[in-house]
C-alpha positions as CSV (number, residue, x, y, z in Angstrom):
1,X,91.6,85.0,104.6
2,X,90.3,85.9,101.0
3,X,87.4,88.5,102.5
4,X,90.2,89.8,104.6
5,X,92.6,91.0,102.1
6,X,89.7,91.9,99.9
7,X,89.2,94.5,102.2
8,X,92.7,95.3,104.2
9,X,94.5,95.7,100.5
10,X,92.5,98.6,99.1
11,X,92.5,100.1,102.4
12,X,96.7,99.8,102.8
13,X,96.9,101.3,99.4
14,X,94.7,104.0,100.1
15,X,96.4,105.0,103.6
16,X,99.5,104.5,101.4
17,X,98.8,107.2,98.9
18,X,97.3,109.8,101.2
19,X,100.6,110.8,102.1
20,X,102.0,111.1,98.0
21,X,99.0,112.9,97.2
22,X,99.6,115.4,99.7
23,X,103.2,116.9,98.7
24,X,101.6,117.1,95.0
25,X,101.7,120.7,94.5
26,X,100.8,123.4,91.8
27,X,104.3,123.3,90.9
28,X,104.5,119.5,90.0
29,X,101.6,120.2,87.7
30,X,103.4,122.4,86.1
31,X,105.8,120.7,85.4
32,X,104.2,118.6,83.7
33,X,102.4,121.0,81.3
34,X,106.0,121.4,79.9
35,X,106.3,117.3,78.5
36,X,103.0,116.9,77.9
37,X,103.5,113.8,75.7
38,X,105.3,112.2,78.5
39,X,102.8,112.5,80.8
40,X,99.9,111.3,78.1
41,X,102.0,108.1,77.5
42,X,102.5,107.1,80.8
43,X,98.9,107.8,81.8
44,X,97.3,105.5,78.4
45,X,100.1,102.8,78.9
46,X,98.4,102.8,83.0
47,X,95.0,102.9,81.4
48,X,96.0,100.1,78.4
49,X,97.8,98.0,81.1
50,X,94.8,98.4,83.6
51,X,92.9,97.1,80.7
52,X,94.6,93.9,79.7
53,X,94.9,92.5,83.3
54,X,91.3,92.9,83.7
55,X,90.2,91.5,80.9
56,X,92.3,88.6,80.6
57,X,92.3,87.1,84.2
58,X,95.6,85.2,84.0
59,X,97.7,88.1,82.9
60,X,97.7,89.7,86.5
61,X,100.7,88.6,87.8
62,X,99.2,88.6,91.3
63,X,96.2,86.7,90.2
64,X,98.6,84.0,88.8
65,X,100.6,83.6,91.9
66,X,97.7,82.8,93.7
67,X,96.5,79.9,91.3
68,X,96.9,76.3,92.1
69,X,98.4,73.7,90.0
């Protein structure tokens, strides 16, 4: 069951995101030129939260669901 959400999970979320990434247009990036602090604080807090559920493995809430105990 592991090996098989190991694989179907990145592949949902890809198939997922195809369609979002396809209504992006030049004018959304425009947009954000115009609150560029915005944008650079919601991409670092990603990149920050990204970081501290990989490096401390029981942070991830989906990781911690999946414990037993």
């Amino acid at each position: 069951m592991k090996a098989v959400l190991d694989i179907a999970v990145p592949i949902v979320a890809f198939l997922i995101m195809i369609p979002v990434g396809l209504e992006l247009t030049v004018t959304a990036f425009r947009k954000l030129s115009h609150v560029p602090r915005m944008a650079t604080a919601a991409l670092v807090g990603q990149i920050l939260q990204t970081e501290i559920w990989v490096g401390d493995k029981n942070a991830c809430p989906v990781r911690s669901m999946n414990r037993k105990g």
